[in-house]
N, C-alpha and C positions, 0 to 999 in steps of 0.2 A: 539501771534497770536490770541488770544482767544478776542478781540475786532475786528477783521475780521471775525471771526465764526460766534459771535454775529451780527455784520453788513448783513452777508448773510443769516442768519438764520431768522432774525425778518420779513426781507419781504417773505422770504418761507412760516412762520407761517401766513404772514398777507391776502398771496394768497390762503392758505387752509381754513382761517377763514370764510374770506370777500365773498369763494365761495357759502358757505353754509347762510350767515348773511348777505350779501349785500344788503339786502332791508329791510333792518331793518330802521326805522327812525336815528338810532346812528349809523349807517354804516358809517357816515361821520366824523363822532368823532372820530371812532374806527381807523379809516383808516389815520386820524391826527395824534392821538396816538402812531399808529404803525412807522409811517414815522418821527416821532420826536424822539422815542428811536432810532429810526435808524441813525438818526443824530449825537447824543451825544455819539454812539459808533465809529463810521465811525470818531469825531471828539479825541475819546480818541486812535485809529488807527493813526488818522496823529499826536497827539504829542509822541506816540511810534515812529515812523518813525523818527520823529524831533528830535528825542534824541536819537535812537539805531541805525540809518541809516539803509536800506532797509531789510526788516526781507523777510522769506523765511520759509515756512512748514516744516514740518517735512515730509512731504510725496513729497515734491518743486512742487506740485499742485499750489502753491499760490504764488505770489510773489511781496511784497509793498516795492515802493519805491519813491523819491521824484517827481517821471515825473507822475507814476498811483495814488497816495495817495489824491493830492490837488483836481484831480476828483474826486476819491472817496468822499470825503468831497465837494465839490460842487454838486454832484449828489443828496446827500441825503440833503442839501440844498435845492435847487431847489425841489426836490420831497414835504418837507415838506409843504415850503411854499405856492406850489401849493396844495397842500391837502388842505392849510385854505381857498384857495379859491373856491376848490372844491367840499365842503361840499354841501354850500347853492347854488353855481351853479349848479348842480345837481338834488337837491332839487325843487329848480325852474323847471327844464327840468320834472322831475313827476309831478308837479302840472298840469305844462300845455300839459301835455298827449304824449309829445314826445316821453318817454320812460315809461316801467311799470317795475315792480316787480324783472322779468325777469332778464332785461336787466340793471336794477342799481346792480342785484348781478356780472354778469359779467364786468361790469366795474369798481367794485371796486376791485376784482381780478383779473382784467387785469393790474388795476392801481398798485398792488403792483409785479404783476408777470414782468412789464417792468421792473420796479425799481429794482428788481432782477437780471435779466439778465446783464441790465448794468453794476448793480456791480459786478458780474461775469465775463463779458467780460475784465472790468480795473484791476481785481486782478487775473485773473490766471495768471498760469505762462507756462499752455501747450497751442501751438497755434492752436491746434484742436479744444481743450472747447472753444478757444477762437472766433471760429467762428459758433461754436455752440449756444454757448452763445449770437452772433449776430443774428442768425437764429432766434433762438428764441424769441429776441426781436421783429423780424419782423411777427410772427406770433401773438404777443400780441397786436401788433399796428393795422393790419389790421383788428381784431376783434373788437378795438376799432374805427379807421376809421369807419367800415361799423353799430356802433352801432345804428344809428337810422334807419335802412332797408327803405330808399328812396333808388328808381332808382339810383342818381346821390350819395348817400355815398355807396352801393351796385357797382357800376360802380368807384367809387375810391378806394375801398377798392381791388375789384378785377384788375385793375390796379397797386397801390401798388403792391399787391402779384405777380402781374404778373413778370413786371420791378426789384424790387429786388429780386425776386426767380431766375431770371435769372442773375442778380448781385452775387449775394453769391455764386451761384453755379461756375463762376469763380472765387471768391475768394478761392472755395473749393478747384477748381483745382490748386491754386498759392500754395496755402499749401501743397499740396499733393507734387508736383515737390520740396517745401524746404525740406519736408520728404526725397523727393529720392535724395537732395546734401549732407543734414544731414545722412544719411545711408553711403555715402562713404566716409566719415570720424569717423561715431563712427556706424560702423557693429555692428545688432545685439541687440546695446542699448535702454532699453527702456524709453532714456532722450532725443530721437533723435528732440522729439516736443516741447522741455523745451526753453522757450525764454534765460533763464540764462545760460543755457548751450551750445547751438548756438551761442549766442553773444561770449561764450570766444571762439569759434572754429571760429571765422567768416572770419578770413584770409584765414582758410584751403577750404573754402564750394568754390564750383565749380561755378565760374563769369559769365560763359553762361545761365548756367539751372536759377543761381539768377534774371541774369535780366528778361530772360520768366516769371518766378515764377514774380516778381514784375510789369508786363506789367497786367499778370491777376488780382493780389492782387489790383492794381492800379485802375482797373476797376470793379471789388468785390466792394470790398469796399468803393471806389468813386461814387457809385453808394448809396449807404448809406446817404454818406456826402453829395449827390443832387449837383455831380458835371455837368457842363453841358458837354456834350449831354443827360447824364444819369439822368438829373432832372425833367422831368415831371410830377413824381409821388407826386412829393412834394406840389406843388398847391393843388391838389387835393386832398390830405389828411389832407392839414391843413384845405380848407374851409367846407369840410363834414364831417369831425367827431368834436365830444365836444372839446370846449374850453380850460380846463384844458388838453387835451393829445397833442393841439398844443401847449401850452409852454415847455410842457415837452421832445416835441418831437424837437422842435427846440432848447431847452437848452439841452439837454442831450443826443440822439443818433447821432444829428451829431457831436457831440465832440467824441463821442464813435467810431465812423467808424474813424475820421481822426486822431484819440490816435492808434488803430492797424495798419493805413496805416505809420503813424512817427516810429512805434516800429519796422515793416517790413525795413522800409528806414533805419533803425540803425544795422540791419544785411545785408543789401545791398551794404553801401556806401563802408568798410572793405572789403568786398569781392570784387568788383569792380575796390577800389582805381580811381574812378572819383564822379563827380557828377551827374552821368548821370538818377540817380531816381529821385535825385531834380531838373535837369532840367525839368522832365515829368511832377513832379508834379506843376513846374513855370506853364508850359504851361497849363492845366488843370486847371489849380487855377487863370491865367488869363482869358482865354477864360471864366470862369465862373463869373468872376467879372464885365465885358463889358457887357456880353448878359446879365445875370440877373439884370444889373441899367438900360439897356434899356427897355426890358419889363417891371420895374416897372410904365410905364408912361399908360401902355393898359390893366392895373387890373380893374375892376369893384366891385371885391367882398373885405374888407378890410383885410381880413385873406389871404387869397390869393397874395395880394399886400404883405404884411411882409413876406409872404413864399420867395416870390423872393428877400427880402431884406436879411433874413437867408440864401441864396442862394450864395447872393454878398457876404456875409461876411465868409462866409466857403471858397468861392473861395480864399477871401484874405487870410485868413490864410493858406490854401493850399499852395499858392503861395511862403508864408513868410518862412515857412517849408521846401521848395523848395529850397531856395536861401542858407539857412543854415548860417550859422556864431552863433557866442554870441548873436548879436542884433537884425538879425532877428527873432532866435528862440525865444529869451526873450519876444520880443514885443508879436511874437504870441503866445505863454502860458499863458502871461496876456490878448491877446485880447478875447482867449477862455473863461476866465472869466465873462468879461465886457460883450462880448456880450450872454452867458447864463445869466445872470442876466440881462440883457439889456431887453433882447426878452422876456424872458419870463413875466416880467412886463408885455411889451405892449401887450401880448396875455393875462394877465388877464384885463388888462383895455379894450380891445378888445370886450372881453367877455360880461363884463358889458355895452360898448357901443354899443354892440349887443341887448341886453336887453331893454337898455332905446330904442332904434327905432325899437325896433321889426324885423331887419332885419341887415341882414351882408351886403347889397348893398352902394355902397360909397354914391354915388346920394342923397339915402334916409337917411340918417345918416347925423344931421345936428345943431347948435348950443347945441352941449354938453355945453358948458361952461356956457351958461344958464339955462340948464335943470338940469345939475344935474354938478355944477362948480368941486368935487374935482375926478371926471371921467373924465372932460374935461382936467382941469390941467394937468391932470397925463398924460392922450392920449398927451399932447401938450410934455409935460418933455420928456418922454418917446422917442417921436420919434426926440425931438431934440438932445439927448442921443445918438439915434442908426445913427440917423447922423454924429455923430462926433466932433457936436459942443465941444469946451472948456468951462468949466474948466471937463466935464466926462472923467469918463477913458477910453470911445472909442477913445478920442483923444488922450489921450496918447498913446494907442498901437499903434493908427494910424503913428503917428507920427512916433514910433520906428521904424514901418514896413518902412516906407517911407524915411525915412532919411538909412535905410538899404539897400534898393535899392537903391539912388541915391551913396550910394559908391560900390555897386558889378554890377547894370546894370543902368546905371543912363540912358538912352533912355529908358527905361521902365517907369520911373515917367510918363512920357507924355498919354499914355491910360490910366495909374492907377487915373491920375490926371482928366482926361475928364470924365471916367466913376465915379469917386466920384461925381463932379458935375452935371452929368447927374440925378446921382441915387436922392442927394440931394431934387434937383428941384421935381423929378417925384414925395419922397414922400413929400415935402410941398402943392404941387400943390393939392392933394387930401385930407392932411390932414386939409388945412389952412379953407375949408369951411366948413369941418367934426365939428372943434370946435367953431370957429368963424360963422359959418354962420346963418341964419333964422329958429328957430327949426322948425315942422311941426306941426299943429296942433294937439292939442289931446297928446303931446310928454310929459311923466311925467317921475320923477325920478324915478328910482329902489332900494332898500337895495343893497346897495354894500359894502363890507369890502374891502377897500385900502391901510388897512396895510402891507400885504403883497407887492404889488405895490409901496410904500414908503420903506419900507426898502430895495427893492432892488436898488431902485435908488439913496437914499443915502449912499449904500456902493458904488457904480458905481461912484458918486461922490467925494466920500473920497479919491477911488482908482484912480481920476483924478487930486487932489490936492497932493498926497500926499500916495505914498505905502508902506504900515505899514512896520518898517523893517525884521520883521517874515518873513511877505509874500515876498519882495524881495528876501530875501535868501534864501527862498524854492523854489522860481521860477529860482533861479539861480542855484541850483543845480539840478534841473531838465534838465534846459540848459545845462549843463554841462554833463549830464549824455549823452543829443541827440547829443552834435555835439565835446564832449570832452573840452569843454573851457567856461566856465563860464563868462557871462559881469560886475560883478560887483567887 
């Protein structure tokens, strides 16, 4: 376990450093740094797991295995890469007086205190810390939201806080009610909040108080994941706060909310004996895929537009989680992948085409591909990526999902089908004159680094041609672990 210590430990140390040094010109190095050892532990953590299968504390604080491990290791992925791009994005925002001194120390401490929690929240093994650990993500992000104190990041940040302070706190109470089914079957114990130890009792735990407990956790924590009715906050904190915490925040905490809503539904289903949490979550996870491809057609801001695309695409995985089998589950553990590396690209290319037009407004934002071609490219790959086009690996999970449905609800392709092409259309329709069109006068290139944005689109690629066979079997016994039967 000491490559999980190490994992947890480096971004603790990098939030007490960064609080005191974050405006240092090397804050951005330092913060690279830190996020890249975090990496190459979190990846010596998953080939322990690959070889020892699911290790467990000594204290069962902790608990890795193949369904939390491949986050963990996509976490600190994502985190790193977003650091490279969040050096000199940053940087830029001091130059041009956005932010001072202050407020680059607090963002680089917040950058690492997210990253923290996350991995906190995927590797405990008590479901208390584990909502704790959410909590506190949500207090690192609205600080980060409201970093630039404008009226309207000040009014999203305090929205945020608003909507999920009252999301968590029914997750708190979903947890509290597992405590009081877990009490009448292990009185007294103090492992009553242990995921590992739950799961073996989970025939014994009382099917009423479960499904209450899962109706709240459902809406806790779906509220996280910007399921709808519960999504408004997510517009709003992607288009006002910096650019580097929307990719982070659409790769990494909605995987996070919908990782404890699947690990809840794995002591639910046992206990129950129906599918009656994955029916809630079908319903939830569609309802959020329809409404959020139709609003994408009446965004005006570009960040805002891909919020409601991370929006569709959390719903679909929801949904695929819902329906349960080997194939659905499969598809959606890989599409979590695809699309955390997907989005978060187009939130750093985002970034930079924010930069070259001086503004996040669709309207004004106009022949990238001539101003500045390998920011146009990428805006164009990118979003034909989170479309679904083939040969990326959105299509393939799509696919899984879809061919998944049509053998357990097959009248269900017919919405899922309209709102993909719906979503499609709405984002070509804004993007197509974003890169292709007339630049505006005056419109010059920016220093941009696009390597981070190329290497995640061609691992998204490769995982569209072709799933390396590591990664299939670790995503299959992940599967395996949620629904008991593995697809490969």
């Amino acid at each position: 376990m000491s490559a999980l210590y190490l994992t947890l430990v480096l971004p603790l140390f990098g939030t007490l450093l960064l609080s005191l040094i974050g405006h240092w010109r090397s804050a951005g190095a330092i913060n690279l740094a830190i996020c890249t050892a975090t990496f190459v532990t979190s990846l010596l953590l998953a080939i322990d797991v690959f070889n020892q299968g699911p290790l467990l504390s000594p204290d069962k604080m902790f608990y890795v295995d193949a369904f939390n491990v491949y986050l963990i290791l996509l976490n600190a992925f994502v985190g790193m890469t977003t650091a490279v791009f969040s050096g000199p994005y940053m940087a830029h925002e001091l130059e041009i007086g956005r932010v001072d001194d202050q407020r680059m120390r607090l963002y680089y401490s917040m950058y690492q205190g997210f990253l923290l929690t996350m991995l906190v929240a995927l590797s405990t093994n008590n479901l208390g810390l584990l909502w704790v650990a959410v909590e506190g993500a949500t207090l690192a992000t609205v600080l980060l939201v409201s970093l630039y104190r404008t009226p309207e990041s000040i009014e999203a940040g305090w929205k945020y806080f608003m909507i999920c302070g009252v999301g968590i706190a029914q997750a708190l109470f979903g947890t509290v009610l597992i405590y009081f089914a877990a009490e009448r079957v292990l009185p007294g114990s103090e492992e009553s909040l242990l995921w590992s130890v739950l799961h073996q009792h989970a025939t014994e735990l009382e099917p009423a108080v479960l499904t209450l407990a899962f109706v709240f956790l459902l809406v806790g924590y779906g509220t996280k994941i910007g399921l709808v009715p519960l999504h408004n906050w997510l517009p709003d904190a992607h288009s006002e706060g910096p650019t580097p915490m929307s990719a982070i925040l659409s790769g990494l905490l909605l995987n996070v909310a919908l990782y404890a809503v699947v690990r809840f539904k794995m002591l639910i289903d046992p206990a129950l004996g129906s599918n009656l949490a994955g029916n809630m979550m079908m319903g939830f996870g569609l309802l959020s895929f329809v409404v959020a491809s139709l609003l994408l057609h009446r965004q005006r801001d570009v960040k805002r537009m891909f919020s409601y695309s991370s929006i569709e695409h959390m719903g679909l995985m929801t949904f695929a989680f819902g329906i349960g089998g080997p194939l659905a589950t499969f598809g959606a553990l890989l599409h979590m992948i695809v699309h955390s590396l997907t989005k978060s690209a187009i939130f750093i290319t985002v970034g930079h085409a924010a930069h070259v037009a001086g503004t996040q407004s669709i309207d004004k934002i106009r022949g990238l591909i001539r101003t500045q071609p390998a920011v146009g490219w990428c805006f164009l790959l990118g979003t034909v990526a989170i479309a679904g086009f083939p040969p990326f690996g959105v299509f393939t999970s799509e696919f899984l999902l879809f061919t998944a449905t049509i053998k357990s609800w097959p009248w269900l392709v017919i919405p899922l089908l309209c709102s993909l092409g719906i979503a499609f259309a709405g984002l070509f329709r804004h993007v197509q004159p974003m890169v292709f069109g007339e630049p505006p006068a005056g419109q010059v290139a920016v220093k941009a680094n696009m390597w981070p944005v190329i290497l995640h689109l061609l691992l998204v690629l490769w995982l569209g041609i072709a799933i390396p066979g590591v990664l299939a079997s670790w995503i299959d016994q992940a599967t395996t672990m949620v629904v008991g039967k593995g697809l490969l």
